[in-house]
RODRENBA-274034 format. One record per atom (N, C-alpha, C): residue in one letter; x, y, z negated; residue number from 1. Coordinates in nm, 3 decimals. Example, Ala and Ser with C-alpha at 12.3 -4.5 7.8 and 13.67 -1.06 7.14 Angstrom:
 aa       u       v       w   i
  a   1.319  -0.569  -0.780   1
  a   1.230  -0.450  -0.780   1
  a   1.320  -0.330  -0.780   1
  s   1.285  -0.225  -0.708   2
  s   1.367  -0.106  -0.714   2
  s   1.290   0.003  -0.787   2
***
This chain:
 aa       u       v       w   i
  x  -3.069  -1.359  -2.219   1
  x  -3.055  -1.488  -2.151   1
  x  -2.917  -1.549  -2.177   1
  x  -2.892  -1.684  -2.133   2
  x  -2.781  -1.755  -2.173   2
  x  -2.706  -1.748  -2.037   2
  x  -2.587  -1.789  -2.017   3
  x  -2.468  -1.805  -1.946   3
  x  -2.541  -1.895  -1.848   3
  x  -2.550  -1.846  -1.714   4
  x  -2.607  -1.960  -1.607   4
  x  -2.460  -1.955  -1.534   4
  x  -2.415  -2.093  -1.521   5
  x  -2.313  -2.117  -1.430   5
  x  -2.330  -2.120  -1.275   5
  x  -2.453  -2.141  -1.206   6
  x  -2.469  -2.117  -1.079   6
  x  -2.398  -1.993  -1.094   6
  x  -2.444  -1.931  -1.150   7
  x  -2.421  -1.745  -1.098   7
  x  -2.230  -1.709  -1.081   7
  x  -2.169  -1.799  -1.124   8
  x  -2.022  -1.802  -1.100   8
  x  -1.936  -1.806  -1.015   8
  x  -1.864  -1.759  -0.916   9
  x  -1.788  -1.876  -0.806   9
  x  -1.653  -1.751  -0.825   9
  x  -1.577  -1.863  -0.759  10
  x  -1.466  -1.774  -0.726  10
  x  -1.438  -1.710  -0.612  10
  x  -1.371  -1.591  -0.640  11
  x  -1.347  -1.497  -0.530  11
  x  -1.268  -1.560  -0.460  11
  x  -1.116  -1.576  -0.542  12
  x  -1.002  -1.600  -0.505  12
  x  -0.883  -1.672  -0.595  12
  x  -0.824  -1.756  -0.517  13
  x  -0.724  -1.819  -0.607  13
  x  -0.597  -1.850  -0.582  13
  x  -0.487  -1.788  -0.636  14
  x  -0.324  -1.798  -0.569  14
  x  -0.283  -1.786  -0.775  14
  x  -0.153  -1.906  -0.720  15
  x  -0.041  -1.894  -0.783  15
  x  -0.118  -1.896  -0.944  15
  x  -0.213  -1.970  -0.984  16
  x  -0.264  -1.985  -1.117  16
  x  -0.334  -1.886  -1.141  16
  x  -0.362  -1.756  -1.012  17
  x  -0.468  -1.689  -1.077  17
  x  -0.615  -1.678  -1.003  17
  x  -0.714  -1.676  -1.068  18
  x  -0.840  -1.641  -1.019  18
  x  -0.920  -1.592  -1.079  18
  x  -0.971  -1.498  -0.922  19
  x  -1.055  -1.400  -0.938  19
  x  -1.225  -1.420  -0.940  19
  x  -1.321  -1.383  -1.038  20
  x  -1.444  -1.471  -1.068  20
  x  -1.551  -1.374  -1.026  20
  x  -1.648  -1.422  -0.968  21
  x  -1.760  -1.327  -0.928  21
  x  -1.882  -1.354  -1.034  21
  x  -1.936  -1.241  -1.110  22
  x  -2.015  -1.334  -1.229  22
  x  -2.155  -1.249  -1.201  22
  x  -2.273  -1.270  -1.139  23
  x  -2.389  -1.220  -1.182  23
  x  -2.557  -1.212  -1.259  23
  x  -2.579  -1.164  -1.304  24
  x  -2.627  -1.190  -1.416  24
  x  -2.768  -1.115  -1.435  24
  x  -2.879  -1.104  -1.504  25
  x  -2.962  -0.976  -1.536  25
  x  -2.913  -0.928  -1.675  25
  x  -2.822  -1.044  -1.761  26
  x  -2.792  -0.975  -1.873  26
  x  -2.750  -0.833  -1.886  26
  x  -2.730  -0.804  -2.000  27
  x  -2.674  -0.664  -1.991  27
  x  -2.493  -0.678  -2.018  27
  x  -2.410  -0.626  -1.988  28
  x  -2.324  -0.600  -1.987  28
  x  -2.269  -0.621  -2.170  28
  x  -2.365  -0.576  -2.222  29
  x  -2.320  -0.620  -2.366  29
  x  -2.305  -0.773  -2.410  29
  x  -2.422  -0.806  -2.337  30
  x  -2.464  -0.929  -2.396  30
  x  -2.324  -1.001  -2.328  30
  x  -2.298  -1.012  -2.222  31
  x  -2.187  -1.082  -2.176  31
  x  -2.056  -1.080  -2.219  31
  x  -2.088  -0.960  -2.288  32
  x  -1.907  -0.908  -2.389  32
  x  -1.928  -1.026  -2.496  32
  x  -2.024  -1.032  -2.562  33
  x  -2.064  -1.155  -2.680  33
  x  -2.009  -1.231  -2.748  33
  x  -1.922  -1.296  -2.840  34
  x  -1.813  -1.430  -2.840  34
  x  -1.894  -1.525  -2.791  34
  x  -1.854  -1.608  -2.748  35
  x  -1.906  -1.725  -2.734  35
  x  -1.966  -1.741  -2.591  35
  x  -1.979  -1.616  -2.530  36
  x  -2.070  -1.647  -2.417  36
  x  -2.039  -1.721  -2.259  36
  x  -1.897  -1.718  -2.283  37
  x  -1.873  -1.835  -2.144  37
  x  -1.781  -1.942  -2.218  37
  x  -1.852  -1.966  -2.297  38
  x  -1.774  -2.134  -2.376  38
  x  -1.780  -2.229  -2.315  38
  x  -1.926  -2.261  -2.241  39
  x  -1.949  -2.401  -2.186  39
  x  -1.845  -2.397  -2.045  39
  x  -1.733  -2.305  -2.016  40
  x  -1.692  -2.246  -1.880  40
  x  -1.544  -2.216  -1.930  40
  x  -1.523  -2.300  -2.081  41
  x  -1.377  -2.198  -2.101  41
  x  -1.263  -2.254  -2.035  41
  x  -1.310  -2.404  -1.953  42
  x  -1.208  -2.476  -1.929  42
  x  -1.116  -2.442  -1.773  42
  x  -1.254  -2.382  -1.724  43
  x  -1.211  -2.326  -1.566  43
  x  -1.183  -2.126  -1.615  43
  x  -1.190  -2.082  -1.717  44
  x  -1.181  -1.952  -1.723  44
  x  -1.059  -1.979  -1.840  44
  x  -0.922  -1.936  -1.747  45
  x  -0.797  -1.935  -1.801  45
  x  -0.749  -1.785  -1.849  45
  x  -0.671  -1.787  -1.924  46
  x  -0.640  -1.633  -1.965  46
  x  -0.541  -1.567  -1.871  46
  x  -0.559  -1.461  -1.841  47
  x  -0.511  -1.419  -1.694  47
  x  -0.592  -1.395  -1.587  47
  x  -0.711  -1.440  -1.606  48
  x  -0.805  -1.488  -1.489  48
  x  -0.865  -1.320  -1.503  48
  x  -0.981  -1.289  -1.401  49
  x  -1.019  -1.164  -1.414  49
  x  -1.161  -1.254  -1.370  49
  x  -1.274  -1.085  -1.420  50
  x  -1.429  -1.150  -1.358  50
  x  -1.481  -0.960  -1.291  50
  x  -1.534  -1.053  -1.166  51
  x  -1.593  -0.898  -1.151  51
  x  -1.739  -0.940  -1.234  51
  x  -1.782  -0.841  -1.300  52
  x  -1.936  -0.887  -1.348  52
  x  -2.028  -0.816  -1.321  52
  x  -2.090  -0.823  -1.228  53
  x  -2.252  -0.731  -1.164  53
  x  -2.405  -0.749  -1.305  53
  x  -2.372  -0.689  -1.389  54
  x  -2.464  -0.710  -1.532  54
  x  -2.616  -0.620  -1.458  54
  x  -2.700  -0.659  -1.535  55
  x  -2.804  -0.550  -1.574  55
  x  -2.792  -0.396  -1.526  55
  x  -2.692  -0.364  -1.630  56
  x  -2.653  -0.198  -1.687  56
  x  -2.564  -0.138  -1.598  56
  x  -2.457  -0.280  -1.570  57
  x  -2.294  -0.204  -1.479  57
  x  -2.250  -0.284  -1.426  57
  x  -2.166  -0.253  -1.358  58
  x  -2.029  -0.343  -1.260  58
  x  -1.898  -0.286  -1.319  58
  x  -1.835  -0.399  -1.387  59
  x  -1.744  -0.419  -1.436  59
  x  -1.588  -0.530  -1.414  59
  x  -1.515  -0.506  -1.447  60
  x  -1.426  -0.558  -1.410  60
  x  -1.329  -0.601  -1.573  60
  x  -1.367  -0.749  -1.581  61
  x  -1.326  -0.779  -1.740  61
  x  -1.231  -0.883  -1.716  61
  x  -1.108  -0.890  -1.833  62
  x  -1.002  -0.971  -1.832  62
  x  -1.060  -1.112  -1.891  62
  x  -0.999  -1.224  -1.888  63
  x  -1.033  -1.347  -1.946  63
  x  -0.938  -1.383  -2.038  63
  x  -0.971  -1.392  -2.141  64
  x  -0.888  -1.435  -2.296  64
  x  -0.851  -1.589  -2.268  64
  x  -0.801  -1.641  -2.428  65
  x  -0.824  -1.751  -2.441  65
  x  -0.924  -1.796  -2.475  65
  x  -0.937  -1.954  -2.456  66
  x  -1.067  -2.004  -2.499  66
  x  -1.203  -1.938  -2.476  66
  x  -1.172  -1.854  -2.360  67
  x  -1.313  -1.821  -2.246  67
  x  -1.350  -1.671  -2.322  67
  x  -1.281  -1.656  -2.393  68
  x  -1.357  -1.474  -2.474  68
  x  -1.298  -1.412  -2.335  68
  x  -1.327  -1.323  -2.367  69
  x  -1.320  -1.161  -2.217  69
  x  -1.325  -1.041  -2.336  69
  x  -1.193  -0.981  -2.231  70
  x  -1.222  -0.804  -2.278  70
  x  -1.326  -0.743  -2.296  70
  x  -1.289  -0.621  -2.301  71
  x  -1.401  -0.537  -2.289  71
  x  -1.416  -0.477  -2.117  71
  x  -1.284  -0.441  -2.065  72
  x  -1.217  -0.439  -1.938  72
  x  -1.245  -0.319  -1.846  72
  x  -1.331  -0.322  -1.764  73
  x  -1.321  -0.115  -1.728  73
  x  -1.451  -0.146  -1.609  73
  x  -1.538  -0.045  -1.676  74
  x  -1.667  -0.007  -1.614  74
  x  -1.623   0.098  -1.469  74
  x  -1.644  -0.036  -1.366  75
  x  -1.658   0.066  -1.220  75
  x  -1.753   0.128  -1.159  75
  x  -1.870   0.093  -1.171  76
  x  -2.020   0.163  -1.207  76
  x  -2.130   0.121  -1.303  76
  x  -2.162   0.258  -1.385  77
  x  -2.255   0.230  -1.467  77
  x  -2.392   0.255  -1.425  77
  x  -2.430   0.257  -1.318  78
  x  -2.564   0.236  -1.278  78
  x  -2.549   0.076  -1.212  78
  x  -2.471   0.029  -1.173  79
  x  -2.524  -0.089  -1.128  79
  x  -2.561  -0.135  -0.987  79
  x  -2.595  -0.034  -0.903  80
  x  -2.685  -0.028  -0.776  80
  x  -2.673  -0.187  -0.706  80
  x  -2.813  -0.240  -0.665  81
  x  -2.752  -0.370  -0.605  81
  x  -2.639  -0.371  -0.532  81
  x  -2.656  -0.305  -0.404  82
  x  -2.608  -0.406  -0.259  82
  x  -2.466  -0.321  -0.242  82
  x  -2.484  -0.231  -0.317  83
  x  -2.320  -0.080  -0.296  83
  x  -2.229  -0.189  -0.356  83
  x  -2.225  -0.289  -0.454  84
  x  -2.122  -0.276  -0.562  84
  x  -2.022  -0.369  -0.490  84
  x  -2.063  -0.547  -0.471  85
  x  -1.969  -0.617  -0.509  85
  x  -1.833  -0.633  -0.369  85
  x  -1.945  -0.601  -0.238  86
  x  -1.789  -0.611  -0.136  86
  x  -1.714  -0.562  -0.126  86
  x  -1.728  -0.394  -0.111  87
  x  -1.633  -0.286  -0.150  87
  x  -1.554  -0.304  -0.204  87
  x  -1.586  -0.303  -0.358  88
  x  -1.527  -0.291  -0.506  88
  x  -1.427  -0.443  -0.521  88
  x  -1.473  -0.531  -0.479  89
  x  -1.420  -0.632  -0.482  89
  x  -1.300  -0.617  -0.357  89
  x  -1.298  -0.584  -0.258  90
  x  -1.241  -0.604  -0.157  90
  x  -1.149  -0.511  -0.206  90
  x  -1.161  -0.376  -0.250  91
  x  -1.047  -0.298  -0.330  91
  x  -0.984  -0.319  -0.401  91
  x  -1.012  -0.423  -0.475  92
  x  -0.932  -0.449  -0.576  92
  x  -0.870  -0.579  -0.564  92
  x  -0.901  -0.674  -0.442  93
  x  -0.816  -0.755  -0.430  93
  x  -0.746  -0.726  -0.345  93
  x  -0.737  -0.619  -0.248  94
  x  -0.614  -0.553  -0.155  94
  x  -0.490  -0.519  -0.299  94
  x  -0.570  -0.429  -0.374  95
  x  -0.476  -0.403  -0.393  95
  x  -0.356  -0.470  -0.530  95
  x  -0.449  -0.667  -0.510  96
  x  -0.358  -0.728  -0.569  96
  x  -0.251  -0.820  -0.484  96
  x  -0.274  -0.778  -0.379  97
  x  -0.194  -0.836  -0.229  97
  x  -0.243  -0.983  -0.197  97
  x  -0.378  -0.974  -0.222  98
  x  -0.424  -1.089  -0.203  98
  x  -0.562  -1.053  -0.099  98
  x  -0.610  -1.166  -0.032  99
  x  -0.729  -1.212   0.111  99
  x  -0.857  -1.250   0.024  99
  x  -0.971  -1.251   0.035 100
  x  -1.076  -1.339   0.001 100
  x  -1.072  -1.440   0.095 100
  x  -1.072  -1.572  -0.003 101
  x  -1.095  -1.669   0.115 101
  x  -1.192  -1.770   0.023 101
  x  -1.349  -1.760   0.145 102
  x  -1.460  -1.855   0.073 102
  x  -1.425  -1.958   0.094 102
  x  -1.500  -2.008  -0.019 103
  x  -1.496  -2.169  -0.034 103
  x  -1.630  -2.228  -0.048 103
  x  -1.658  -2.328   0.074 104
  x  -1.786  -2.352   0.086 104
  x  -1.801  -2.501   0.106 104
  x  -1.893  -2.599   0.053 105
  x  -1.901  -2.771   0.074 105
  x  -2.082  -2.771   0.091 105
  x  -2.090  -2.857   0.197 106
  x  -2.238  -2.850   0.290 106
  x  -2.234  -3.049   0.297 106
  x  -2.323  -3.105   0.221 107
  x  -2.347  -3.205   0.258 107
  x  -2.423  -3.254   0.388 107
  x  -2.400  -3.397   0.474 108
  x  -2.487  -3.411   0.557 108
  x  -2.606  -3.491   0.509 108
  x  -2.701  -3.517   0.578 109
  x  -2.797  -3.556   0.552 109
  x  -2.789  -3.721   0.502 109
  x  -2.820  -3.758   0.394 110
  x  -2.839  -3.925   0.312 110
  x  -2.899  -3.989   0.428 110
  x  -2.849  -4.123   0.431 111
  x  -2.865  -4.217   0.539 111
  x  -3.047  -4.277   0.444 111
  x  -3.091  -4.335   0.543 112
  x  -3.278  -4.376   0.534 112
  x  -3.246  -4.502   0.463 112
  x  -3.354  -4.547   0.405 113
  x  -3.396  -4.711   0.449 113
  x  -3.291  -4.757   0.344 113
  x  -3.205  -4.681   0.251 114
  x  -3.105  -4.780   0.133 114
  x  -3.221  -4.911   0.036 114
  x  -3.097  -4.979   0.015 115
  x  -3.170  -5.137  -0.065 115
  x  -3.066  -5.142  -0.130 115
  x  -3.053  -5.220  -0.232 116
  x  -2.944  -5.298  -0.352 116
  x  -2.824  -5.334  -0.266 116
  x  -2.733  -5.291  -0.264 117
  x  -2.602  -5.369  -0.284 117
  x  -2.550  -5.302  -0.103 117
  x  -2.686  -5.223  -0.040 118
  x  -2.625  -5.186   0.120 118
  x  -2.511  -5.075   0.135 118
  x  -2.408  -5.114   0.183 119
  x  -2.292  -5.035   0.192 119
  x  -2.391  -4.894   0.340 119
  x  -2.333  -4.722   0.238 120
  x  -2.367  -4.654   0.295 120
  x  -2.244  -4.533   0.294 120
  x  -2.265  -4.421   0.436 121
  x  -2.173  -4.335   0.400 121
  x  -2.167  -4.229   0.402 121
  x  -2.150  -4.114   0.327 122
  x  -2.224  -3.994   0.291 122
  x  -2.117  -3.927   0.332 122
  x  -2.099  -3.771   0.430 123
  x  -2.057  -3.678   0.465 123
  x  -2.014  -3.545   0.403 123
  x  -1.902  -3.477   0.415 124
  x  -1.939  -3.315   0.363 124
  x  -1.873  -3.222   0.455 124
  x  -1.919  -3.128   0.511 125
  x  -1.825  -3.002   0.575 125
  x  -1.750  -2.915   0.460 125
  x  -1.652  -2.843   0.553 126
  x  -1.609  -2.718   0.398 126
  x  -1.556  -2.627   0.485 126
  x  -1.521  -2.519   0.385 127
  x  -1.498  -2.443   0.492 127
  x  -1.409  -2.345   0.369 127
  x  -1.255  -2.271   0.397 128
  x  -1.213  -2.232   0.338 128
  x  -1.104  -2.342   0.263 128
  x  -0.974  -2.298   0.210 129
  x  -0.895  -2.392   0.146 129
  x  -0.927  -2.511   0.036 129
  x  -1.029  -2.593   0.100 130
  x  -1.042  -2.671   0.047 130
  x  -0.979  -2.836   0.081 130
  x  -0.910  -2.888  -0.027 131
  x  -0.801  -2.992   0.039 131
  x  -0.839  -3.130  -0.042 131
  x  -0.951  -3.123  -0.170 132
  x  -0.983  -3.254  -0.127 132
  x  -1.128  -3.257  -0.241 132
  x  -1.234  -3.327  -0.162 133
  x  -1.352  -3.330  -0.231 133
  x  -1.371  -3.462  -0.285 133
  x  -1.429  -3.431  -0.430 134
  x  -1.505  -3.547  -0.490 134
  x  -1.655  -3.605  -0.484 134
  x  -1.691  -3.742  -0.410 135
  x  -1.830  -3.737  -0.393 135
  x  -1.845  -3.828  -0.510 135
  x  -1.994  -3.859  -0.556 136
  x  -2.074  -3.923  -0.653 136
  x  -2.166  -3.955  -0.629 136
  x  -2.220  -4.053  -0.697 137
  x  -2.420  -4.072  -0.703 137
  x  -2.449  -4.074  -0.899 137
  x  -2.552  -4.008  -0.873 138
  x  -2.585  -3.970  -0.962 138
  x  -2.737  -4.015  -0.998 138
  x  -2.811  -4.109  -1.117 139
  x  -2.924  -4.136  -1.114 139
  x  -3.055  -3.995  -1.150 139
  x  -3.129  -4.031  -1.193 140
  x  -3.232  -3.919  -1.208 140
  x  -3.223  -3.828  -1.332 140
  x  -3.095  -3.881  -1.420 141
  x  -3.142  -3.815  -1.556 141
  x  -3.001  -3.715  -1.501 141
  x  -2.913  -3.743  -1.407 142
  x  -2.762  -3.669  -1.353 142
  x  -2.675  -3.723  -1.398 142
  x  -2.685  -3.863  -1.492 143
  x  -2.565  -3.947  -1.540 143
  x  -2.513  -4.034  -1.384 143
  x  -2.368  -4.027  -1.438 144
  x  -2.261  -4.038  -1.310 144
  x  -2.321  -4.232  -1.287 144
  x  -2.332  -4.266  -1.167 145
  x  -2.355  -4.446  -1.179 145
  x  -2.262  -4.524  -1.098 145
  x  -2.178  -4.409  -0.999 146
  x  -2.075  -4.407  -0.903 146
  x  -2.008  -4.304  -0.840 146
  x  -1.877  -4.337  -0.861 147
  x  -1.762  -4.232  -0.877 147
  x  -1.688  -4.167  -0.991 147
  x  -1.652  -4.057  -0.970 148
  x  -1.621  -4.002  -0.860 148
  x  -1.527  -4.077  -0.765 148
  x  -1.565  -4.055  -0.619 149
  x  -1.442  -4.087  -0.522 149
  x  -1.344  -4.003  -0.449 149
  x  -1.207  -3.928  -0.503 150
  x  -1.165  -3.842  -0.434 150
  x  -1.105  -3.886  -0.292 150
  x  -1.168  -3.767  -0.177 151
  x  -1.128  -3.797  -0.065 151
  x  -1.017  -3.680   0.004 151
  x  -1.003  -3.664   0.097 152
  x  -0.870  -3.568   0.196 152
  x  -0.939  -3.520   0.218 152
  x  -0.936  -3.380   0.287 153
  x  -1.037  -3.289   0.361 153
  x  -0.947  -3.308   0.505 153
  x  -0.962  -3.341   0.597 154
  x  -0.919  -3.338   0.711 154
  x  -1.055  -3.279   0.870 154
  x  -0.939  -3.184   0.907 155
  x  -1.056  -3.100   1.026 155
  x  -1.207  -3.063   0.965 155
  x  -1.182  -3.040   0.840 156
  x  -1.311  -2.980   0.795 156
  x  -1.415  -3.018   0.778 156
  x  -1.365  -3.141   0.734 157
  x  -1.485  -3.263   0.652 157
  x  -1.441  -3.386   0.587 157
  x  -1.476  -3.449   0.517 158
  x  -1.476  -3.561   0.505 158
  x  -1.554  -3.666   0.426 158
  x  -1.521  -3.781   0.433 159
  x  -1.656  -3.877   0.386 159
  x  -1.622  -3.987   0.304 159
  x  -1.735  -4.055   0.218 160
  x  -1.677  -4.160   0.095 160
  x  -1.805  -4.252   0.130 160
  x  -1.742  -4.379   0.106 161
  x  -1.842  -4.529   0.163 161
  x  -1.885  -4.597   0.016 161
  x  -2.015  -4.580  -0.016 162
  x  -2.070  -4.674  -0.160 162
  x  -2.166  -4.774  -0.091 162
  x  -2.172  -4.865  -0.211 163
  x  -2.271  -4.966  -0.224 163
  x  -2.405  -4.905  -0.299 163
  x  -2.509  -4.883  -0.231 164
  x  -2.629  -4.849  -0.323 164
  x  -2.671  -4.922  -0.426 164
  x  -2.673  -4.832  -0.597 165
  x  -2.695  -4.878  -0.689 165
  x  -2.830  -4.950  -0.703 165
  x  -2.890  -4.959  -0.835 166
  x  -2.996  -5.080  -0.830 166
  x  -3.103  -5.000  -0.777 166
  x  -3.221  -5.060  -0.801 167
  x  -3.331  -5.015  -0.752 167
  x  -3.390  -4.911  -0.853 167
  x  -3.463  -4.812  -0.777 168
  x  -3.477  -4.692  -0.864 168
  x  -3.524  -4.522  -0.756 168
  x  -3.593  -4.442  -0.790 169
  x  -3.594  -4.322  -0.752 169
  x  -3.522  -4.237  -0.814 169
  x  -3.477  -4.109  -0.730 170
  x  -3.418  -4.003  -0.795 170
  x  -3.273  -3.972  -0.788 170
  x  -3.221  -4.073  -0.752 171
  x  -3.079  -4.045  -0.716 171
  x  -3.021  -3.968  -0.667 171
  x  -2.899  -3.870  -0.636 172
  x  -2.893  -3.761  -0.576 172
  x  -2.729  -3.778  -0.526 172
  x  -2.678  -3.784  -0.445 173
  x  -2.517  -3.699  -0.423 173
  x  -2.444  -3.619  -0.449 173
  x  -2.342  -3.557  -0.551 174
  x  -2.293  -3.487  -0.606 174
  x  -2.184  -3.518  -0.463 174
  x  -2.094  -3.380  -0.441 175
  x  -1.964  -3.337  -0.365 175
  x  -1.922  -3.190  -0.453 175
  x  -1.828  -3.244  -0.458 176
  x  -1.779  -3.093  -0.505 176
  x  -1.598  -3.117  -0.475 176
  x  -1.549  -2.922  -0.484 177
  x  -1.442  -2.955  -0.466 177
  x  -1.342  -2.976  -0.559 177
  x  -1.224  -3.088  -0.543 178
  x  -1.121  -3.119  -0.649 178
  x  -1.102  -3.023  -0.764 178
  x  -1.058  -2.904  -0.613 179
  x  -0.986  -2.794  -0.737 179
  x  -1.081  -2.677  -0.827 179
  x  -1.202  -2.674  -0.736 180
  x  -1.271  -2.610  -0.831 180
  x  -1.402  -2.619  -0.814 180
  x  -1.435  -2.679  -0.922 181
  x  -1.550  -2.783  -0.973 181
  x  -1.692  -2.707  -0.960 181
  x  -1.703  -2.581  -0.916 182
  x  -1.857  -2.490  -0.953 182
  x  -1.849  -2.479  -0.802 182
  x  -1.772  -2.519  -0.721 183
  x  -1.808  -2.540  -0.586 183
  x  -1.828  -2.643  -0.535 183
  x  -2.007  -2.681  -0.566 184
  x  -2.078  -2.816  -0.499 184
  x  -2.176  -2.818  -0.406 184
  x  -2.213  -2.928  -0.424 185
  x  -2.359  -2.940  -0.369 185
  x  -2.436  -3.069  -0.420 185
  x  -2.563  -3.029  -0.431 186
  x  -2.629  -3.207  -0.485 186
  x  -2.752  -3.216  -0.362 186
  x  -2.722  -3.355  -0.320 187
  x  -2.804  -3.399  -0.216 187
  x  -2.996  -3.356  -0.215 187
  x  -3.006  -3.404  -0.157 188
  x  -3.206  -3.471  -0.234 188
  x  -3.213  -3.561  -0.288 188
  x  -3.307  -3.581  -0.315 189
  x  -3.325  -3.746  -0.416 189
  x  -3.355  -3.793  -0.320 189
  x  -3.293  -3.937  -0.328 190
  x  -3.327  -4.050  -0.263 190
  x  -3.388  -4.179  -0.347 190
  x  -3.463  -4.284  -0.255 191
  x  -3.476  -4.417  -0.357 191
  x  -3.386  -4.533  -0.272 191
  x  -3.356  -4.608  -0.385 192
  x  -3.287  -4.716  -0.363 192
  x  -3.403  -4.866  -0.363 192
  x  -3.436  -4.927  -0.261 193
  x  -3.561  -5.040  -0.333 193
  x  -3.472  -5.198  -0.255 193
  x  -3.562  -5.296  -0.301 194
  x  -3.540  -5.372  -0.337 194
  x  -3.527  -5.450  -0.154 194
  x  -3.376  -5.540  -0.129 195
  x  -3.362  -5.549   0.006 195
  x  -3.545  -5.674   0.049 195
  x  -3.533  -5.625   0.225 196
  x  -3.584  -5.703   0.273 196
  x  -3.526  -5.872   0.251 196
  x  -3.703  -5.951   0.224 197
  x  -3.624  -6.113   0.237 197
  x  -3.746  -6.199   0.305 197
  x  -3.810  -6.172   0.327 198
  x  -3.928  -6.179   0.421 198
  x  -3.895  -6.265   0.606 198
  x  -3.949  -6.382   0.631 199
  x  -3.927  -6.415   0.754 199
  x  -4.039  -6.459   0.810 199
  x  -4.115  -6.427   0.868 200
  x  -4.261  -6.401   0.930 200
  x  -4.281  -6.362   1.046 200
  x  -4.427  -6.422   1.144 201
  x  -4.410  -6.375   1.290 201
  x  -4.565  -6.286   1.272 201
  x  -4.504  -6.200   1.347 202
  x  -4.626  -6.082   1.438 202
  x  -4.698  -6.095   1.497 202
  x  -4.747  -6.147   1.513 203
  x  -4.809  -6.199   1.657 203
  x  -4.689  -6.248   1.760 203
  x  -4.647  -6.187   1.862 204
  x  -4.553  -6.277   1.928 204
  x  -4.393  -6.242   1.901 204
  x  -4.396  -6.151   1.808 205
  x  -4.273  -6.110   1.719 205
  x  -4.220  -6.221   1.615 205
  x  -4.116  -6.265   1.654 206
  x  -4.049  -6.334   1.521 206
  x  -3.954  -6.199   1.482 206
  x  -3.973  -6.160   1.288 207
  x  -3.936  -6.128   1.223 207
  x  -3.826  -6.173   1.135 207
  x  -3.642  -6.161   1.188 208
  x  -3.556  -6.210   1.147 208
  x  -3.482  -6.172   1.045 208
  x  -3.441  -6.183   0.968 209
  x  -3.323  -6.125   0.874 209
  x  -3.142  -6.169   0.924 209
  x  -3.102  -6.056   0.910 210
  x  -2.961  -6.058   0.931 210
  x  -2.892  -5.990   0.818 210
  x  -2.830  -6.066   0.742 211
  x  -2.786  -6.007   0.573 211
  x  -2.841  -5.922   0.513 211
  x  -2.866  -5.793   0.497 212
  x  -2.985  -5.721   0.404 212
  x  -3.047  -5.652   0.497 212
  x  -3.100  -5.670   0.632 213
  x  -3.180  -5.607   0.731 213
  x  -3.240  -5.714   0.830 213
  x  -3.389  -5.592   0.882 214
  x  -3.453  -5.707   0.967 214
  x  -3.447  -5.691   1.132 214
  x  -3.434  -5.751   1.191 215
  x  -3.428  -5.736   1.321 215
  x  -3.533  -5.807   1.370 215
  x  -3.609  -5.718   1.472 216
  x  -3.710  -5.711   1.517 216
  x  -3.712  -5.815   1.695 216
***
């Protein structure tokens, strides 16, 4: 199999270094590979370390330049699921005098009822040193149509105000964080349609418009 970047995040990050959690069904060989975290060489700096939960083993490999990796030192070669990564991980970042600290971004729920041109405003929680998120909209094929907007993280959220693009299904919300980009989230799809312009009575309802909405 090829390099899935979901399977990536970081453990930990101080002072230009970070620590990478990588899991995989590959085998441990296959991940030694050239080439195999290329599409990733830009966030995998040399210095960086990966724990890698493979197929075969749990390993602990250095990061080159231009995204190659050691060979680095097999901490178990059976692999066992659920024994390997807290332990082993938690040992070995004690004993780089460093904390795990997660990093997590939770969108809120997309506002209803969007039309052309209606100013809307989309939410994110976080949790862990995160100090400033980028939101987006994104159409159906994932090409960017707005943004990015970087915002502050303040009390453990924060939020960015767009105009809904044209009319269309599929759109989605991208958030992710500034500093490190494989920590996101993408909304649901939403549709964008075409505003109310309609002025008509109900029976004893007059049906009004007030700039791109109707009041009843």
């Amino acid at each position: 199999m090829a390099f899935d970047a979901r399977n990536l995040s970081p453990l930990e990050s101080a002072g230009g270094f970070t620590m990478w959690l990588y899991t995989t069904t590959d085998t441990r060989a296959a991940v030694l590979a050239p080439g195999y975290f290329a599409s990733v060489a830009d966030k995998l700096l040399p210095g960086h370390l990966i724990l890698l939960q493979s197929a075969d083993s749990l390993s602990l490999i250095p990061v080159r330049s231009g995204g190659a990796v050691g060979n680095g030192l097999v901490l178990d070669a059976s692999a066992p699921p659920v024994r390997i990564t807290v332990g082993a991980a938690l040992s070995m970042l004690f004993s780089l005098g460093v904390a795990v600290q997660t990093r997590t971004v939770a969108l809120d729920p997309i506002p209803a009822g969007l039309y052309i041109g209606r100013s809307f405003t989309v939410a994110a929680r976080v949790t862990g040193p995160v100090n400033t998120l980028q939101f987006s909209i994104l159409d159906a094929s994932g090409a960017v149509v707005s943004g990015p907007v970087p915002v502050s993280v303040a009390a453990g959220s924060a939020s960015a105000t767009f105009n809904a693009p044209a009319a269309g299904s599929g759109y989605r919300i991208k958030v992710q964080d500034a500093e490190e980009p494989l920590v996101m989230q993408l909304s649901a799809t939403f549709v964008v349609t075409e505003p109310f312009v309609l002025l008509t009575e109900n029976g004893d309802t007059l049906l009004m418009q007030d700039g791109g909405g109707l009041l009843l």
